[in-house]
N, CA, C and O atoms as a Tripos MOL2 file, in Angstrom:
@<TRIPOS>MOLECULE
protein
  308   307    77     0     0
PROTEIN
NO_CHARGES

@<TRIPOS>ATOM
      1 N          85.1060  116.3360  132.9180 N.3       1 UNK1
      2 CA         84.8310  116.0960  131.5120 C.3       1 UNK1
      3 C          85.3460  117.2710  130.6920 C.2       1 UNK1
      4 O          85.0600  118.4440  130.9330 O.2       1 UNK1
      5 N          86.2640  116.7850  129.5330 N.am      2 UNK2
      6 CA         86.2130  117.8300  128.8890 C.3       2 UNK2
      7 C          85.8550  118.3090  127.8040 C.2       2 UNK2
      8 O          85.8760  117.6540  126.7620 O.2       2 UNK2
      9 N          85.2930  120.0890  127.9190 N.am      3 UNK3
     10 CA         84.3840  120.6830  127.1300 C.3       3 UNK3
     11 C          84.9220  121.5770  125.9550 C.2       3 UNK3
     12 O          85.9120  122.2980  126.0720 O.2       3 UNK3
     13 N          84.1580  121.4550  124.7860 N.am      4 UNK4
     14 CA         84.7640  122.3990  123.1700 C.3       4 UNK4
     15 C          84.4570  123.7640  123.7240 C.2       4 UNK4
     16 O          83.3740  124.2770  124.0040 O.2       4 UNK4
     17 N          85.8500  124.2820  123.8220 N.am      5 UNK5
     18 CA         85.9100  125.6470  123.4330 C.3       5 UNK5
     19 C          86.2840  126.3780  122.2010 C.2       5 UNK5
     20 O          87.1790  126.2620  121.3640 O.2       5 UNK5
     21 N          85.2560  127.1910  122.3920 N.am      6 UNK6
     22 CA         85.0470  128.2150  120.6140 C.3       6 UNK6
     23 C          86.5670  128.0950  119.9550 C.2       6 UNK6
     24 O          87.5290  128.2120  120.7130 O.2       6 UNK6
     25 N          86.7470  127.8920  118.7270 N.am      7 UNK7
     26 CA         87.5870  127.8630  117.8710 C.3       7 UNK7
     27 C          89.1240  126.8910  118.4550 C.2       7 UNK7
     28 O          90.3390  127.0880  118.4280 O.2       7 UNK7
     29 N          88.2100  125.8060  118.9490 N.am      8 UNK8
     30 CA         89.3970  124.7180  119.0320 C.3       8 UNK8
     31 C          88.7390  123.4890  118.7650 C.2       8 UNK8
     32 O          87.7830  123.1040  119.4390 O.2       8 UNK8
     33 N          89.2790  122.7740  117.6760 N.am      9 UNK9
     34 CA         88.2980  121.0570  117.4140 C.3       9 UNK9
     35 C          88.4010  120.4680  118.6700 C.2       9 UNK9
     36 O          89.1850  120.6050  119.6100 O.2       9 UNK9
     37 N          87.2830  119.6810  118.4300 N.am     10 UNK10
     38 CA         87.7380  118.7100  119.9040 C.3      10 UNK10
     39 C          88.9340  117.9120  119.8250 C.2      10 UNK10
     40 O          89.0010  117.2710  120.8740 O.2      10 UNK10
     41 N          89.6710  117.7130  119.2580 N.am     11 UNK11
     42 CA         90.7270  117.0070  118.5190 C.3      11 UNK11
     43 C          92.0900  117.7160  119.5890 C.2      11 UNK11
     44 O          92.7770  117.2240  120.4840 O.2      11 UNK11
     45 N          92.0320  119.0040  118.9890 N.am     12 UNK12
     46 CA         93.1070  119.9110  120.1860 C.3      12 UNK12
     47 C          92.7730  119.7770  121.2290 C.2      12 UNK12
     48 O          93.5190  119.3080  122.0890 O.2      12 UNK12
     49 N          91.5010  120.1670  121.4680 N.am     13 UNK13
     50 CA         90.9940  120.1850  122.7810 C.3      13 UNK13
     51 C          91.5220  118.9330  123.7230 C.2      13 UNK13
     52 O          92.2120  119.0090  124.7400 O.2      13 UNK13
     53 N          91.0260  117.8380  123.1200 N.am     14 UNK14
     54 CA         91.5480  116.9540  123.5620 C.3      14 UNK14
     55 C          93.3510  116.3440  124.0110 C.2      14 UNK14
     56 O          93.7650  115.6810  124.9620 O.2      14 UNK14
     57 N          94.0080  116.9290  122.8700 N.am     15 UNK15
     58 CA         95.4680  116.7200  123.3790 C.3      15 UNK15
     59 C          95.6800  117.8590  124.2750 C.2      15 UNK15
     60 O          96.5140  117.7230  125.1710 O.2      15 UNK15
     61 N          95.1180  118.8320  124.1730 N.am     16 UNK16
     62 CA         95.7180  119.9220  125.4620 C.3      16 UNK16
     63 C          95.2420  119.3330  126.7960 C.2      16 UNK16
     64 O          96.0070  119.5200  127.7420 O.2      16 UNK16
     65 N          94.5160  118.8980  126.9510 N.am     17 UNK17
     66 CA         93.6140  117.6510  128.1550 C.3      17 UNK17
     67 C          94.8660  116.6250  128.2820 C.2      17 UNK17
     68 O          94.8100  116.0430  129.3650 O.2      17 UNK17
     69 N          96.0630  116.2040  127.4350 N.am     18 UNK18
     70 CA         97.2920  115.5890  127.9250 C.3      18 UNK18
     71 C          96.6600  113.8820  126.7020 C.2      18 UNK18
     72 O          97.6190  113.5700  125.9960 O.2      18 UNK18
     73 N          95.9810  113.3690  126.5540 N.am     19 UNK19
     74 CA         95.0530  112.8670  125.7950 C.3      19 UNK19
     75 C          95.6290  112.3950  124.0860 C.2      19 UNK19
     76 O          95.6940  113.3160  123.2730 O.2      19 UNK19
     77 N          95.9530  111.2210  123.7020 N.am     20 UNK20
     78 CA         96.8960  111.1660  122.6010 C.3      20 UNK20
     79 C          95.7520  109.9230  121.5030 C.2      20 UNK20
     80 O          95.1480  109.0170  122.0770 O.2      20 UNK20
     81 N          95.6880  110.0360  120.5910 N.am     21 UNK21
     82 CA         94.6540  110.1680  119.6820 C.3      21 UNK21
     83 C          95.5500  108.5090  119.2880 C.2      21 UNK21
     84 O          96.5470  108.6980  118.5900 O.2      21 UNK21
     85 N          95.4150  107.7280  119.4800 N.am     22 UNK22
     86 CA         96.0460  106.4100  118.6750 C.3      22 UNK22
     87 C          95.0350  105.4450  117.4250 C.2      22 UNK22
     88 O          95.7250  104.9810  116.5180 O.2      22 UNK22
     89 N          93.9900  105.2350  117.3680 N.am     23 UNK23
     90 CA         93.0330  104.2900  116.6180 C.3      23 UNK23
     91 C          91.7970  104.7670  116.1800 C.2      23 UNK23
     92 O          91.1170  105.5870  116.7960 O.2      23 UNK23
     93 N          91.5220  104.2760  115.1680 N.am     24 UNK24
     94 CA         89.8170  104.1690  115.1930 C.3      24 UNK24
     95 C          89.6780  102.9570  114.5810 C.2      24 UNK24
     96 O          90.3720  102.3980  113.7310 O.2      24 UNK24
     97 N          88.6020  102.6140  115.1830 N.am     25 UNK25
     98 CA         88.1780  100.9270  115.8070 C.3      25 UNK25
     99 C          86.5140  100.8430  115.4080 C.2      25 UNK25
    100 O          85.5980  101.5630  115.8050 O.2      25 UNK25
    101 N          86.4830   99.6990  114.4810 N.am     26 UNK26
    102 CA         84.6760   98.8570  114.9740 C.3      26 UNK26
    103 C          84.8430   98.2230  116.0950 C.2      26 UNK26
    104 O          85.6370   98.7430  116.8790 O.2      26 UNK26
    105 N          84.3120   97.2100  116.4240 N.am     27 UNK27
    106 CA         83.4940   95.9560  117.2800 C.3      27 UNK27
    107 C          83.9480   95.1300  115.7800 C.2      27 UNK27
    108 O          83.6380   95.2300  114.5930 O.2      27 UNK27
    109 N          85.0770   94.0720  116.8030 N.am     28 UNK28
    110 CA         85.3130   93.3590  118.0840 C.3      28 UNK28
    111 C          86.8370   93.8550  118.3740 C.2      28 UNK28
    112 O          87.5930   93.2570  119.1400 O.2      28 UNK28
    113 N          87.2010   95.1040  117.6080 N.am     29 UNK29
    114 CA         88.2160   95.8030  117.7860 C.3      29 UNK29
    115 C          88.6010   96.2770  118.7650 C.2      29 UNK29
    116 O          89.5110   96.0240  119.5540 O.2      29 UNK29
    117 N          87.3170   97.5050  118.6270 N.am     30 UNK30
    118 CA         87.2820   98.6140  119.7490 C.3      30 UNK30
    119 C          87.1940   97.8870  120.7600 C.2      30 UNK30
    120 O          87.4630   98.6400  121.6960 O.2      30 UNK30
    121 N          86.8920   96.4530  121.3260 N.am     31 UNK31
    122 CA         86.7160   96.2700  123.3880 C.3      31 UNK31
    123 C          87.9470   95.3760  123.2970 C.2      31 UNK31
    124 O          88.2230   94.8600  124.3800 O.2      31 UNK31
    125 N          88.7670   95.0530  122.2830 N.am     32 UNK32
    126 CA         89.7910   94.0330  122.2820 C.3      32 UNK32
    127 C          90.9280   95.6840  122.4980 C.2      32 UNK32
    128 O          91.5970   95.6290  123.5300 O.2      32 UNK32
    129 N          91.0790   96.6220  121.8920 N.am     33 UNK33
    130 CA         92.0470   97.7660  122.2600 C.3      33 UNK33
    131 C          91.9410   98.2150  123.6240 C.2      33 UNK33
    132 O          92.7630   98.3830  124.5240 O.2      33 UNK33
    133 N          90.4890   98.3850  123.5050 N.am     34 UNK34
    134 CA         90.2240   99.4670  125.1690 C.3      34 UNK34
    135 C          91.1550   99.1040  126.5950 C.2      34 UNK34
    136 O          92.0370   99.6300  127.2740 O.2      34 UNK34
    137 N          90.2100   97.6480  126.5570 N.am     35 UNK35
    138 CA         90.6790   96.4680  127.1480 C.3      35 UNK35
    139 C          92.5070   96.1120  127.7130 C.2      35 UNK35
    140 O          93.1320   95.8620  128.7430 O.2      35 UNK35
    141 N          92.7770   96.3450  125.9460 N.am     36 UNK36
    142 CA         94.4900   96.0580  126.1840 C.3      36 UNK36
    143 C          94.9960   97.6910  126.6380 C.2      36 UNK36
    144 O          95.9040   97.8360  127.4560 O.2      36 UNK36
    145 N          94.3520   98.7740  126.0590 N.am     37 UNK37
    146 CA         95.1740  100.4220  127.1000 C.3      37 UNK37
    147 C          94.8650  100.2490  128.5450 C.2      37 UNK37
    148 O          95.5300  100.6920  129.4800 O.2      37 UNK37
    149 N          93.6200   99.4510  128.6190 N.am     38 UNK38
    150 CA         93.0490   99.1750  130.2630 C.3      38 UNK38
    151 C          94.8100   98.4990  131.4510 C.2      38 UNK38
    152 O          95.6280   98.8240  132.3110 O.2      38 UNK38
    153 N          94.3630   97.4560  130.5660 N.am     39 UNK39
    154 CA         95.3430   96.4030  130.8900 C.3      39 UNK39
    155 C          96.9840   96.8340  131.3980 C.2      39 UNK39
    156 O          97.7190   96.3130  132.2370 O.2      39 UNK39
    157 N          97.2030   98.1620  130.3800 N.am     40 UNK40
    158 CA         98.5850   98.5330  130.4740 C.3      40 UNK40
    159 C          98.7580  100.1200  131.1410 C.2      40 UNK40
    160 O          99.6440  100.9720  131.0910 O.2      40 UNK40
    161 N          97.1420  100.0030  131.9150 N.am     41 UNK41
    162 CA         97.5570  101.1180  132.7540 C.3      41 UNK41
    163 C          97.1280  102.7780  132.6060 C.2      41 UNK41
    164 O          97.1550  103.7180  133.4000 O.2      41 UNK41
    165 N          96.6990  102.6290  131.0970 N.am     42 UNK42
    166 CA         96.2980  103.8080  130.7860 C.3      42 UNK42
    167 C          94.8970  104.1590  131.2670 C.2      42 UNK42
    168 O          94.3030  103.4160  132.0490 O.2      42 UNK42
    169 N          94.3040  105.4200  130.7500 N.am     43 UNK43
    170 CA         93.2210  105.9050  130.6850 C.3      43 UNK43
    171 C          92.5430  106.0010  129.3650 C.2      43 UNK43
    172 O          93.0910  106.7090  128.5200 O.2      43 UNK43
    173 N          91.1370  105.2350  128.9780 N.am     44 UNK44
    174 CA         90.9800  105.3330  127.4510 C.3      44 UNK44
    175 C          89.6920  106.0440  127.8630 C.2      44 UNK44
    176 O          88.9720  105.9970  128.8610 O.2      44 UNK44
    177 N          89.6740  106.8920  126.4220 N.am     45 UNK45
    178 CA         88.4080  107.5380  125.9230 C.3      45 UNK45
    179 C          87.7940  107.3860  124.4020 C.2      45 UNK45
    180 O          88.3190  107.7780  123.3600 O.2      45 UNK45
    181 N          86.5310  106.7060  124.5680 N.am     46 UNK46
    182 CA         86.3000  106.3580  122.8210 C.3      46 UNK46
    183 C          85.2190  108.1190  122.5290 C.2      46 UNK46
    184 O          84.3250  108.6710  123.1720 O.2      46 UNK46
    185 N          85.9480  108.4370  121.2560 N.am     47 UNK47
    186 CA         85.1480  109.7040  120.6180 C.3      47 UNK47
    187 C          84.4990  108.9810  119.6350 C.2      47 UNK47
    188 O          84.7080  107.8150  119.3000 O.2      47 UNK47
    189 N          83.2500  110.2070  118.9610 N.am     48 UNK48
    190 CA         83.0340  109.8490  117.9090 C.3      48 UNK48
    191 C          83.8370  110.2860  117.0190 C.2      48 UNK48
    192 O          84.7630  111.0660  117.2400 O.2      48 UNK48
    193 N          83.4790  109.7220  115.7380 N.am     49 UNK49
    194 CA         84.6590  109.6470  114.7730 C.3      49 UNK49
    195 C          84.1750  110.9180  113.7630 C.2      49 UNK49
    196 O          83.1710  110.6340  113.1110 O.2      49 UNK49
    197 N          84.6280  112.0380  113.5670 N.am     50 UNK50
    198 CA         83.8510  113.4050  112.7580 C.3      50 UNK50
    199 C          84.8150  112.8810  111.2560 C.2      50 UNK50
    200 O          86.0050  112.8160  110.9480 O.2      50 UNK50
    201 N          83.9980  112.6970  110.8600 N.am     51 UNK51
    202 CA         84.3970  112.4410  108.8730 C.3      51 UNK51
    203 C          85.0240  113.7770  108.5810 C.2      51 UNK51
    204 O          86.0600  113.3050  108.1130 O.2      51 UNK51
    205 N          85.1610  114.7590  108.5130 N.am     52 UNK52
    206 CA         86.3270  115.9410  108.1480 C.3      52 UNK52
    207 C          87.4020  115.6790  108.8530 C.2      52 UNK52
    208 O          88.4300  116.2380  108.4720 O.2      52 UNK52
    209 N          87.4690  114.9700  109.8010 N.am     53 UNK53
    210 CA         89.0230  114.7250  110.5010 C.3      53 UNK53
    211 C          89.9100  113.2830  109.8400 C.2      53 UNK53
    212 O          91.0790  112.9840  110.0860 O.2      53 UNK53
    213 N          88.8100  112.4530  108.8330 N.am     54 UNK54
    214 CA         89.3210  111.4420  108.3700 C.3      54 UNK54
    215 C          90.8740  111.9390  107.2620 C.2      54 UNK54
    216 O          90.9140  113.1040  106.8670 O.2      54 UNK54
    217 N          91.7730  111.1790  106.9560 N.am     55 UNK55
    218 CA         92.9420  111.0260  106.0510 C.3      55 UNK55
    219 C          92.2400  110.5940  104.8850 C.2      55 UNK55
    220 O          91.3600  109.7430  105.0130 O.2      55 UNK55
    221 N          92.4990  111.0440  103.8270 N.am     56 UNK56
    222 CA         92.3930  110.5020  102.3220 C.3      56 UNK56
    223 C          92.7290  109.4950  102.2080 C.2      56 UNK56
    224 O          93.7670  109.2270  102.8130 O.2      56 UNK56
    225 N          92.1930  108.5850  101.5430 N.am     57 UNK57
    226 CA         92.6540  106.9400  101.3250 C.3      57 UNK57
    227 C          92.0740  105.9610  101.7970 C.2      57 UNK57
    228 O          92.0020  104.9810  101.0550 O.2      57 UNK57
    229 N          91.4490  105.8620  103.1930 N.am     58 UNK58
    230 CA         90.9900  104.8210  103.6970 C.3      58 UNK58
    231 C          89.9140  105.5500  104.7580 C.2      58 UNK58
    232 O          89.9530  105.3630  105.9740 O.2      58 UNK58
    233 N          89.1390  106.2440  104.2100 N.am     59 UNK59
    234 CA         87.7980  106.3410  104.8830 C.3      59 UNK59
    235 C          86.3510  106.4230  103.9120 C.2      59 UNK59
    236 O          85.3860  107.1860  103.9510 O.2      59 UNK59
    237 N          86.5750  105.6700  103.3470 N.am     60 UNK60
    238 CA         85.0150  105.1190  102.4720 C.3      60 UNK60
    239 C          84.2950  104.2720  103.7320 C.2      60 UNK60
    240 O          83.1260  104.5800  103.9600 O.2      60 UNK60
    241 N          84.7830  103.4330  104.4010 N.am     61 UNK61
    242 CA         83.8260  102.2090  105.0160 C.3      61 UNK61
    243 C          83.1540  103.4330  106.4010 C.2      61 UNK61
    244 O          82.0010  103.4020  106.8310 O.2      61 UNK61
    245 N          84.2950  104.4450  106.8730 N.am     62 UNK62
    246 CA         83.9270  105.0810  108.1500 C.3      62 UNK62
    247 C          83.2010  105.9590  107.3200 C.2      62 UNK62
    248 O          82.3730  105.0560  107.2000 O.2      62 UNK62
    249 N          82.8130  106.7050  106.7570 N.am     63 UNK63
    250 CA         82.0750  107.5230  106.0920 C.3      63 UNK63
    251 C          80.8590  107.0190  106.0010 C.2      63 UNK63
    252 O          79.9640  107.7510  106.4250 O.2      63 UNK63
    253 N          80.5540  105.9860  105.5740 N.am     64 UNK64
    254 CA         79.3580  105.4110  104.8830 C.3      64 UNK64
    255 C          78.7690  105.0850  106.3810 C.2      64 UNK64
    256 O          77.5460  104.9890  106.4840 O.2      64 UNK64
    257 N          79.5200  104.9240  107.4510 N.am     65 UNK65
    258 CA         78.5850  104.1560  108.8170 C.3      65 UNK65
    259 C          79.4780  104.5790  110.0020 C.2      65 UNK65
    260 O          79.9780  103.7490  110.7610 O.2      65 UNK65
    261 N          79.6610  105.9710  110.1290 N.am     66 UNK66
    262 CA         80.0670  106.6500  111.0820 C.3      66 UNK66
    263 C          79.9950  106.2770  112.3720 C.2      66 UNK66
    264 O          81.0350  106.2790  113.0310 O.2      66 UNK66
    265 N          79.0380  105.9760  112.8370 N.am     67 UNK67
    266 CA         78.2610  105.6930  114.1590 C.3      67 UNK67
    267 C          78.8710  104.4860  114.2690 C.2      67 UNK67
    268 O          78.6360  104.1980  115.4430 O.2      67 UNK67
    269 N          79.5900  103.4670  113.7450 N.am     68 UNK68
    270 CA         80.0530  102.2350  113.9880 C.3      68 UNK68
    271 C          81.6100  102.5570  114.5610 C.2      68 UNK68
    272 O          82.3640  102.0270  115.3760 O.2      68 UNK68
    273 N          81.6460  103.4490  113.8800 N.am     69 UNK69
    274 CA         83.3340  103.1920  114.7050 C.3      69 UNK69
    275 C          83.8530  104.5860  115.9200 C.2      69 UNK69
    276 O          83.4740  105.7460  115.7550 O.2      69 UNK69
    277 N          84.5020  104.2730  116.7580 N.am     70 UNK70
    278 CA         85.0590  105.3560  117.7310 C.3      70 UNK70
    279 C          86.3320  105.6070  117.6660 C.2      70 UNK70
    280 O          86.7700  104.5080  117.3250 O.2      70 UNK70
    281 N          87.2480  106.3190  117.7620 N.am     71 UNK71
    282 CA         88.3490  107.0110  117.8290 C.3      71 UNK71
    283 C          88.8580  106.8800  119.3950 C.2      71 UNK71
    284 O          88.2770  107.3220  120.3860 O.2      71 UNK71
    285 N          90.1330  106.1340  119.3450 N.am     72 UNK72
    286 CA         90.9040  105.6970  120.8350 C.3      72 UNK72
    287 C          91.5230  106.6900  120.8810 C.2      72 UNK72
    288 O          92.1910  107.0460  119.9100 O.2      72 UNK72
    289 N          91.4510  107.6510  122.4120 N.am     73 UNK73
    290 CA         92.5500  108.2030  122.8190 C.3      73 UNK73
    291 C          93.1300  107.4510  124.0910 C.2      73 UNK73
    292 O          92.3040  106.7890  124.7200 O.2      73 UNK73
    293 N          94.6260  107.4630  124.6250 N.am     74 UNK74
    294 CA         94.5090  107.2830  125.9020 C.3      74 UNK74
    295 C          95.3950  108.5290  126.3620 C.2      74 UNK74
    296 O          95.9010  109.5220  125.8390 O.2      74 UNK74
    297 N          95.2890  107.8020  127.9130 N.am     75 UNK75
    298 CA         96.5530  108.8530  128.5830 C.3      75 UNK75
    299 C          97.2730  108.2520  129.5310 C.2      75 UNK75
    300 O          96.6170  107.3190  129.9960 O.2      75 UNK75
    301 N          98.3230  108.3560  130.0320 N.am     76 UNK76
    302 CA         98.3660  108.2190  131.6980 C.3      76 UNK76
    303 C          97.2480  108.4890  132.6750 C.2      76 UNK76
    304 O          96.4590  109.4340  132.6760 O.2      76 UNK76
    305 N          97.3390  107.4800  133.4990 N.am     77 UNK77
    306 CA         96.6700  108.0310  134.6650 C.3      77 UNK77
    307 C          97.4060  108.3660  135.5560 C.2      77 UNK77
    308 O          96.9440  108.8470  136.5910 O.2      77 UNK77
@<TRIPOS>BOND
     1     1     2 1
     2     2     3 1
     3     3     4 2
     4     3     5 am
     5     5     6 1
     6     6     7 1
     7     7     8 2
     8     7     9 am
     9     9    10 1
    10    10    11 1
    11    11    12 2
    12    11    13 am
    13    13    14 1
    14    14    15 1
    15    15    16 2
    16    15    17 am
    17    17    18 1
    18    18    19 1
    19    19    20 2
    20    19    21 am
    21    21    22 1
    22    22    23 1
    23    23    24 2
    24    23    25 am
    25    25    26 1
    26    26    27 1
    27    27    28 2
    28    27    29 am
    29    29    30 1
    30    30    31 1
    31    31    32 2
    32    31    33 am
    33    33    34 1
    34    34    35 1
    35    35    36 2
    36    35    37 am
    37    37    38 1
    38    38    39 1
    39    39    40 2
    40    39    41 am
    41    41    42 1
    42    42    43 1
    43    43    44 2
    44    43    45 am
    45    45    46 1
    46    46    47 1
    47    47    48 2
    48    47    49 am
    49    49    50 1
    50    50    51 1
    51    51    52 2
    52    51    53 am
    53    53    54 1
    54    54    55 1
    55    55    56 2
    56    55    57 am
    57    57    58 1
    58    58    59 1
    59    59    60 2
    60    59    61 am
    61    61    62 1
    62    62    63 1
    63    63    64 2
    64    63    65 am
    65    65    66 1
    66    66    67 1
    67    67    68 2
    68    67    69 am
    69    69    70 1
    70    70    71 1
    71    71    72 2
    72    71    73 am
    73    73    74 1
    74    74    75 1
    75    75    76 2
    76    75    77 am
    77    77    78 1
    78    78    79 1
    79    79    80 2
    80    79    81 am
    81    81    82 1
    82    82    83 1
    83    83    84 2
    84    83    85 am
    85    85    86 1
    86    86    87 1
    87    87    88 2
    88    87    89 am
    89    89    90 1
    90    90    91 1
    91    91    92 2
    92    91    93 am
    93    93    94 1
    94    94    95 1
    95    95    96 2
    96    95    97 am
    97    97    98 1
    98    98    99 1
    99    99   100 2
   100    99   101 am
   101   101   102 1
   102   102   103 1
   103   103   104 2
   104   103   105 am
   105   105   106 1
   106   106   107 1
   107   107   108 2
   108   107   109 am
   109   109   110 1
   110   110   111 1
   111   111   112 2
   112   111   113 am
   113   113   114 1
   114   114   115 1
   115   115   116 2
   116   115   117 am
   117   117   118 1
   118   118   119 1
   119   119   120 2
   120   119   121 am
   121   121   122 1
   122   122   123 1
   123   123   124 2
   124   123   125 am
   125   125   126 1
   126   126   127 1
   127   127   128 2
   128   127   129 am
   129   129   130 1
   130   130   131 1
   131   131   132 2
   132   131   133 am
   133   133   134 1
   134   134   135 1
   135   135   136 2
   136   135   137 am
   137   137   138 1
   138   138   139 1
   139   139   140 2
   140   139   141 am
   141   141   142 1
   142   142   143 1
   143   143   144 2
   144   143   145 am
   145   145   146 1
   146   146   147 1
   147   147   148 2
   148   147   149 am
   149   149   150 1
   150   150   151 1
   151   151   152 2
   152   151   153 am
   153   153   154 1
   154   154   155 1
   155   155   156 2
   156   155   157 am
   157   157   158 1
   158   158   159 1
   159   159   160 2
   160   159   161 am
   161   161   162 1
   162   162   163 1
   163   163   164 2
   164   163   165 am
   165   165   166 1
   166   166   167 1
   167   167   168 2
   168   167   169 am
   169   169   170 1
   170   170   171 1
   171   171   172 2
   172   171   173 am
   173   173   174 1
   174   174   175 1
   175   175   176 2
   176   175   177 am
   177   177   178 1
   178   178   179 1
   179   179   180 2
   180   179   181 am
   181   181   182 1
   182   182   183 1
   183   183   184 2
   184   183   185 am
   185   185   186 1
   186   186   187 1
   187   187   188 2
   188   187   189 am
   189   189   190 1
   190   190   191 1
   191   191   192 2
   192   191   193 am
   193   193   194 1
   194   194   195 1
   195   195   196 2
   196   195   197 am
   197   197   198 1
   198   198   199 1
   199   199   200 2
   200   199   201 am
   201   201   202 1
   202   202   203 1
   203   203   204 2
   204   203   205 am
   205   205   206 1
   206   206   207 1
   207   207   208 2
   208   207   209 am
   209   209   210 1
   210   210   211 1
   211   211   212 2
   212   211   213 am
   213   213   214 1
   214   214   215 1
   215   215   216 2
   216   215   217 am
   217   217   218 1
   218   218   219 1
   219   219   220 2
   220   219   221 am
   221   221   222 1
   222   222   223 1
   223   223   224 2
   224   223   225 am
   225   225   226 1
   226   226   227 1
   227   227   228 2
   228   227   229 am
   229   229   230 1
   230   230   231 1
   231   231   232 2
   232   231   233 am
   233   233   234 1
   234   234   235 1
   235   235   236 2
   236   235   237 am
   237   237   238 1
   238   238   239 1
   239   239   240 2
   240   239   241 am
   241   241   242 1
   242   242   243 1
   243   243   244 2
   244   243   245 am
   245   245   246 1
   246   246   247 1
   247   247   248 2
   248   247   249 am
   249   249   250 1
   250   250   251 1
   251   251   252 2
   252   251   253 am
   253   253   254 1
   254   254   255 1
   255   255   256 2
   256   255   257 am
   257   257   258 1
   258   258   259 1
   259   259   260 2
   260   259   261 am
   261   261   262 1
   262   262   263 1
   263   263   264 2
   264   263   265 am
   265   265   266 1
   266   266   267 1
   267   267   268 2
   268   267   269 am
   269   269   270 1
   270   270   271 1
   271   271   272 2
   272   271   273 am
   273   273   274 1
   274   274   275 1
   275   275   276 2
   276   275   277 am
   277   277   278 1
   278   278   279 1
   279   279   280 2
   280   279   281 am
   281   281   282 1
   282   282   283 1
   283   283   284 2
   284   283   285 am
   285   285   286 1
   286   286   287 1
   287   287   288 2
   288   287   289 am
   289   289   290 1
   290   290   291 1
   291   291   292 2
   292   291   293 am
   293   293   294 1
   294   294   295 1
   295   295   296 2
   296   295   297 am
   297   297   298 1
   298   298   299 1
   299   299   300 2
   300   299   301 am
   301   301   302 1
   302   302   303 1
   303   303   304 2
   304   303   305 am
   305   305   306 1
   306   306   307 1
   307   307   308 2
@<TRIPOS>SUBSTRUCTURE
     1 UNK1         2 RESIDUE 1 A UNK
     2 UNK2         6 RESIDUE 1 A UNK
     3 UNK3        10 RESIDUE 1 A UNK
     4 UNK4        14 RESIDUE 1 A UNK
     5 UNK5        18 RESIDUE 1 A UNK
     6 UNK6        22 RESIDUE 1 A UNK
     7 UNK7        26 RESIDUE 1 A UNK
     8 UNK8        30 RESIDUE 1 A UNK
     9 UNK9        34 RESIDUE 1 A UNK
    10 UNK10       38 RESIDUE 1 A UNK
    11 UNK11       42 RESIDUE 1 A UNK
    12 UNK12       46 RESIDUE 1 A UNK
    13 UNK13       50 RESIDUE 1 A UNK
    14 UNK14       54 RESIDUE 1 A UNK
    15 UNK15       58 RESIDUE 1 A UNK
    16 UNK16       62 RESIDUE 1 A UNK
    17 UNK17       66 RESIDUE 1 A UNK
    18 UNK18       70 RESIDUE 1 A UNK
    19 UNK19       74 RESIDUE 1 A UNK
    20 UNK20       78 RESIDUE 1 A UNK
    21 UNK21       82 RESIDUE 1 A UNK
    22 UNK22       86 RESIDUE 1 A UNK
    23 UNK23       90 RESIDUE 1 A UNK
    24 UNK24       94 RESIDUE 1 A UNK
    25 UNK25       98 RESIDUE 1 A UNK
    26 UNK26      102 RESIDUE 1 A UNK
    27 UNK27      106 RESIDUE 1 A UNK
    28 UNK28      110 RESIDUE 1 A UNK
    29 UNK29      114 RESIDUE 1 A UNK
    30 UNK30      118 RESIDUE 1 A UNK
    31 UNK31      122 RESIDUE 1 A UNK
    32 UNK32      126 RESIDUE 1 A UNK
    33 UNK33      130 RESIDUE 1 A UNK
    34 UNK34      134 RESIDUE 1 A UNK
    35 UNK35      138 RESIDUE 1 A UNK
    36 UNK36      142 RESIDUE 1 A UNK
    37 UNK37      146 RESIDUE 1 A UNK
    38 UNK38      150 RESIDUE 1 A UNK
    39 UNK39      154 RESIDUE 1 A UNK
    40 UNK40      158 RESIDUE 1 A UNK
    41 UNK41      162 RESIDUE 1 A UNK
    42 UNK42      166 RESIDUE 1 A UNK
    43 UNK43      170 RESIDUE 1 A UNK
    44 UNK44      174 RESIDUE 1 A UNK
    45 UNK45      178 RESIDUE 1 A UNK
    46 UNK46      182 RESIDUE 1 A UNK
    47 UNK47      186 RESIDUE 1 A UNK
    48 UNK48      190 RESIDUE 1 A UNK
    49 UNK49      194 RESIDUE 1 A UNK
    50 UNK50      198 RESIDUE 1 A UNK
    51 UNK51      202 RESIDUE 1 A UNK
    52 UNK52      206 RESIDUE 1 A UNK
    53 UNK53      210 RESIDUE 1 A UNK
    54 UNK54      214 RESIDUE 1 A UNK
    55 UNK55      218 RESIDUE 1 A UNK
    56 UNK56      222 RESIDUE 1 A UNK
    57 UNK57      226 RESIDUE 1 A UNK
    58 UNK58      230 RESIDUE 1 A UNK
    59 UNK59      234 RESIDUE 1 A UNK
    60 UNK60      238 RESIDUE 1 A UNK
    61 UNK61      242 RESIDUE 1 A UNK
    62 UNK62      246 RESIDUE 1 A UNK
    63 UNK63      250 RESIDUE 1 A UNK
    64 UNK64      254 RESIDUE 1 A UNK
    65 UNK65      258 RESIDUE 1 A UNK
    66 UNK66      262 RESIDUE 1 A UNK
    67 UNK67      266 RESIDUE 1 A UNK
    68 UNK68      270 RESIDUE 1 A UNK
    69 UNK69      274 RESIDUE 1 A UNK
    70 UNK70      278 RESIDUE 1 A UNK
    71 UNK71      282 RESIDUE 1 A UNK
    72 UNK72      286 RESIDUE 1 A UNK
    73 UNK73      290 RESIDUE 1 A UNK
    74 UNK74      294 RESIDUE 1 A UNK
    75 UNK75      298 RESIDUE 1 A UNK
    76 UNK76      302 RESIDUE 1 A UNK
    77 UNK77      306 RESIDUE 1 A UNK
């Protein structure tokens, strides 16, 4: 599993882990994606979604109900 070390977001953390950040997903999204990185071989990991890492423009709905959506990374396995 991998763990936040001091003065790296989990965000880096995570791509230095090899780990590539593609989606953030509700339900019936998120098990229809997982599903299809499953399918094609990868390795998926759902994060939570930290609102300071959101883009300007289209995070009112993830803001307001955080806990609903997860952030797809995959990788090779």
């Amino acid at each position: 599993m991998t763990e936040n070390k001091p003065g790296i977001t989990r965000h880096e953390q995570l791509v230095n882990d090899g780990w590539f950040r593609r989606f953030i997903y509700d339900e019936p999204r998120l098990t229809e994606a997982k599903e299809l990185y499953e399918s094609m071989g990868l390795e998926v990991r759902l994060e939570p979604v930290i609102p300071d890492d959101l883009e300007d423009g289209c995070d009112s709905c993830i803001t307001a109900a955080p806990e609903r959506y997860k952030v797809i990374y995959t990788r090779p396995r």
